[in-house]
C-alpha positions as CSV (number, residue, x, y, z in Angstrom):
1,X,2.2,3.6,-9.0
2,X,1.3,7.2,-8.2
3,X,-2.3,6.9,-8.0
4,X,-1.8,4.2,-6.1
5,X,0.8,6.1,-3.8
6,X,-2.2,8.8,-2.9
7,X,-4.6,5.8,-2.1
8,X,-2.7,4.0,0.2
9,X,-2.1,7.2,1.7
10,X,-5.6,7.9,2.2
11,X,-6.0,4.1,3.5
12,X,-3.5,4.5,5.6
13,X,-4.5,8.1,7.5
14,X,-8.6,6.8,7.3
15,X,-7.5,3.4,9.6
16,X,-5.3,5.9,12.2
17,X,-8.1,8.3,12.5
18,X,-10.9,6.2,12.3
19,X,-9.9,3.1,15.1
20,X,-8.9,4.6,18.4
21,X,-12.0,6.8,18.3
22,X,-13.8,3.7,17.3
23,X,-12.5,1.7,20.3
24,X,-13.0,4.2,22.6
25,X,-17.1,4.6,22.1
26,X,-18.5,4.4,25.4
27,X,-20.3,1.0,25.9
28,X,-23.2,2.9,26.7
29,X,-24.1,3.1,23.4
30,X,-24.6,-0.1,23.1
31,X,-21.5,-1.4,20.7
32,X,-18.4,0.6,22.0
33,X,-15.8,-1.4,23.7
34,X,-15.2,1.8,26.0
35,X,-11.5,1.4,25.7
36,X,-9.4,3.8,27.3
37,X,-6.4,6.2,25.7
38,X,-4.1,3.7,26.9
39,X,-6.1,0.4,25.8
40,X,-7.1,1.7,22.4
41,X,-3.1,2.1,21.9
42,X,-2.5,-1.1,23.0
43,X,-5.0,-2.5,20.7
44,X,-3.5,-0.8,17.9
45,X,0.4,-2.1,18.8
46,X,0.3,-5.3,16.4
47,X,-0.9,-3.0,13.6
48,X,2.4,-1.1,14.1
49,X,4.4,-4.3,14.9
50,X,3.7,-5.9,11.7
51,X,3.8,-2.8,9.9
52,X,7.4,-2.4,10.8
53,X,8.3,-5.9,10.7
54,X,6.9,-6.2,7.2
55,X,9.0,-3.0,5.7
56,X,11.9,-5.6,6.5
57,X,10.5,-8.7,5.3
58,X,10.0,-7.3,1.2
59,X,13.7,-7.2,0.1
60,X,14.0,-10.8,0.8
61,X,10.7,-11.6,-0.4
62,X,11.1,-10.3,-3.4
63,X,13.4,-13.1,-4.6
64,X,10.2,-15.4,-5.0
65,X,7.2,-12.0,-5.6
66,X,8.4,-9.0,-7.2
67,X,7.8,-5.5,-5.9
68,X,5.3,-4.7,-8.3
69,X,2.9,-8.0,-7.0
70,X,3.6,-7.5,-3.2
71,X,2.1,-4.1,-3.9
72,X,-1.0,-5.7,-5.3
73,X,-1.4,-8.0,-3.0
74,X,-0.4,-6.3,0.1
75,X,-3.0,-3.5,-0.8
76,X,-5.6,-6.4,-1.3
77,X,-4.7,-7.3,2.3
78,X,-5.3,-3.5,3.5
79,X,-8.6,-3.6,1.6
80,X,-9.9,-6.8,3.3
81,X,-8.2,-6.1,6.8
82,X,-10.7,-2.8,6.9
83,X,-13.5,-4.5,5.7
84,X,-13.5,-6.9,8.1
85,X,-13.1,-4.2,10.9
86,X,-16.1,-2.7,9.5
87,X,-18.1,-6.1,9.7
88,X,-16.5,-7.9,12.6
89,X,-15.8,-5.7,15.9
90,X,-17.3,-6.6,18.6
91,X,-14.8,-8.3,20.3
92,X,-11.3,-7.0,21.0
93,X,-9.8,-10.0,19.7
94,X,-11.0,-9.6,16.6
95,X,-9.8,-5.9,15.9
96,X,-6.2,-7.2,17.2
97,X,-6.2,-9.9,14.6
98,X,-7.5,-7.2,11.7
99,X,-5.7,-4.7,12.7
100,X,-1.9,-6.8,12.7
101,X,-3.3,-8.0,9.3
102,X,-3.7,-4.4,8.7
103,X,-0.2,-3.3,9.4
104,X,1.0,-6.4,7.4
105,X,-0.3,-5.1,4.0
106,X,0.8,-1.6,4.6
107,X,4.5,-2.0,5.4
108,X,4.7,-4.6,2.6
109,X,3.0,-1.9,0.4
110,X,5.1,1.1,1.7
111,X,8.5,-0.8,1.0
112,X,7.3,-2.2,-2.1
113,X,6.2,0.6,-4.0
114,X,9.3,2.4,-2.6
115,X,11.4,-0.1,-4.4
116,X,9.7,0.2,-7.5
117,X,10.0,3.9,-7.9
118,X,13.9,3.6,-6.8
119,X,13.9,0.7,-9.5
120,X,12.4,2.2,-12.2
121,X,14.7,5.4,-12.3
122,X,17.9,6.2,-12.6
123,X,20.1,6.4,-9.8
124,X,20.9,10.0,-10.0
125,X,16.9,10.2,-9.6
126,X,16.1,8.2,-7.1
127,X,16.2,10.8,-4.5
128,X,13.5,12.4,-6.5
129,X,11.3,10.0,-7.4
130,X,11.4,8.6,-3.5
131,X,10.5,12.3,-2.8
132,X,7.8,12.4,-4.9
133,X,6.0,9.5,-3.6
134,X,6.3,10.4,-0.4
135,X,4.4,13.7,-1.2
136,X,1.9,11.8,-3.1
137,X,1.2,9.8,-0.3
138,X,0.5,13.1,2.0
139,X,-1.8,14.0,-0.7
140,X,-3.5,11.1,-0.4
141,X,-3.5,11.3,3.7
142,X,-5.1,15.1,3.3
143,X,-7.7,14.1,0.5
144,X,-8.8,11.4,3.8
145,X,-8.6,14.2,6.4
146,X,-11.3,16.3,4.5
147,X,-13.2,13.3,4.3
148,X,-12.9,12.3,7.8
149,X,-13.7,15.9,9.2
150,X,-16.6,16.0,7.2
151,X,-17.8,12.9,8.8
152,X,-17.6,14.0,12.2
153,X,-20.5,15.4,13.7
154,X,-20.0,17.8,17.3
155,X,-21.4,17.2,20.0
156,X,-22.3,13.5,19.8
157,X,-21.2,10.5,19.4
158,X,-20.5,8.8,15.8
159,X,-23.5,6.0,15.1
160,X,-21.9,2.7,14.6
161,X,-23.1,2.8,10.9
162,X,-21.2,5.5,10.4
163,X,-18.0,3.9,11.2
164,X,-19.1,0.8,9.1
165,X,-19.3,3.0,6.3
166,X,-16.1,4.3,7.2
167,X,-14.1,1.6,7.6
168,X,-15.6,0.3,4.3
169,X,-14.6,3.2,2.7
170,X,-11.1,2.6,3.2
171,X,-11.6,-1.1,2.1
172,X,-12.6,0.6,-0.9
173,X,-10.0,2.6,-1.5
174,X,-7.6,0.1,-0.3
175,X,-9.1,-2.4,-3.5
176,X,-8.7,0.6,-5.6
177,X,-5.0,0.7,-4.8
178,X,-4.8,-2.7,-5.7
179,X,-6.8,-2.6,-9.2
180,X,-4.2,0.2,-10.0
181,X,-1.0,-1.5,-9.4
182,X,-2.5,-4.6,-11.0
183,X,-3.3,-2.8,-13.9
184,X,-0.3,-0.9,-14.0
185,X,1.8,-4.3,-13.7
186,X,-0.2,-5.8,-16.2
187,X,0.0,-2.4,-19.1
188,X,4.0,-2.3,-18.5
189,X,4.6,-6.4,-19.1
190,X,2.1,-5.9,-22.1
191,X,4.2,-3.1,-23.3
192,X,7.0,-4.8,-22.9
193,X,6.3,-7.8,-25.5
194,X,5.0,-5.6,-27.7
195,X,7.4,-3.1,-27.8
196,X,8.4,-3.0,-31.7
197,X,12.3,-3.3,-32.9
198,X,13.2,-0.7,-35.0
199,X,13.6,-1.6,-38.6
200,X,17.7,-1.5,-39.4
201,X,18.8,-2.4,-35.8
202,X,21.9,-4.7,-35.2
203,X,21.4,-7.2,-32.9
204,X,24.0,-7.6,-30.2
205,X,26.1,-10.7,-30.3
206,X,29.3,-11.4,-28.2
207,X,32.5,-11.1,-29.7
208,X,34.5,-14.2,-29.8
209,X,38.0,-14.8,-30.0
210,X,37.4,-16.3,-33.5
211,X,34.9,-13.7,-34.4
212,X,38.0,-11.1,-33.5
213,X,40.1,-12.3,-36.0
214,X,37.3,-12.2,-38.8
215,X,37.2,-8.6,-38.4
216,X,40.7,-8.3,-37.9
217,X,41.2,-10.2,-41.4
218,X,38.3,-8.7,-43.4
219,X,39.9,-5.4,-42.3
């Protein structure tokens, strides 16, 4: 789950830097939607709305999914939300839909994988091991912003294949996230029923009433 703590991370910061700007290309150019400050936040609200509804919405969902799935498929979710802003954006209504799909994957994701670290620890740690992913997270958010600086070019305008490649990037990354917790789920179940009992164990059995008194007597 740590390596795919640092991608969402990098998912997450390549969305927040890439859209406003994206939004806010001057229609001049022929595919902007020459939104304003103001319009490109707007555009961006049910990305945050469904990002914090979501955080709320994985404890109880994770009676019928565990943590471990809703990471995988909430990252799948980031990975398709950016590739379809990379393919389909030339209407506004179509980056509000992607992006509130968008902030649905990552809350899921961020809760999730915060429960599993927490869960897989003991409680003494979990402090710790919350810590942790938080940082690996950053990581992943300043590995993006070296990519994303070195993208920009001053004094003029991004070309509109250059966010397309961006955006897809992130889908990218976002489906790498996903192949990691998969495989990670998958490895951990395997080594699970494999896991060998050592030769000489007692097997735990409860201790009856009746089985009380057999000890008792045989002592």
């Amino acid at each position: 789950m740590n390596a795919a703590a640092v991608l969402m991370g990098a998912a997450m910061f390549g969305t927040f830097a890439f859209f406003p700007r994206f939004v806010q290309t001057p229609t001049s150019t022929g595919w902007g939607l020459g939104a304003t400050v103001g319009e490109s936040g707007l555009l961006m609200l049910p990305m945050l709305v469904t990002m914090g509804a979501a955080g709320f919405l994985s404890g109880p969902l994770a009676r019928l999914v565990p943590f471990r799935v809703q990471v995988t498929i909430a990252s799948a979710v980031i990975a398709a939300s950016t590739i379809a802003i990379a393919l389909f954006h030339s209407a506004a209504w179509q980056l509000l839909v992607e992006a509130g799909a968008f902030g649905l994957g990552l809350g899921v994701a961020y809760a999730a994988i915060t429960s599993v670290v927490v869960q897989a620890v003991r409680p003494t740690e979990t402090g710790v091991a919350s810590g942790m992913n938080a940082n690996l997270r950053t990581i992943g958010v300043t590995l993006m912003t070296v990519i994303v600086t070195g993208s920009a070019a001053p004094g003029r305008l991004p070309a509109e294949s250059g966010y397309t490649v961006g955006f897809l990037t992130v889908g990218i990354i976002g489906a790498g996230a996903a192949v990691v917790s998969l495989v990670a789920g998958l490895a951990l179940r395997r080594g699970t029923r494999l896991e060998p009992v050592p030769t000489g164990t007692l097997e735990t059995t409860a201790i009856t009433p009746f089985a009380e008194e057999q000890v008792v007597d045989a002592a």
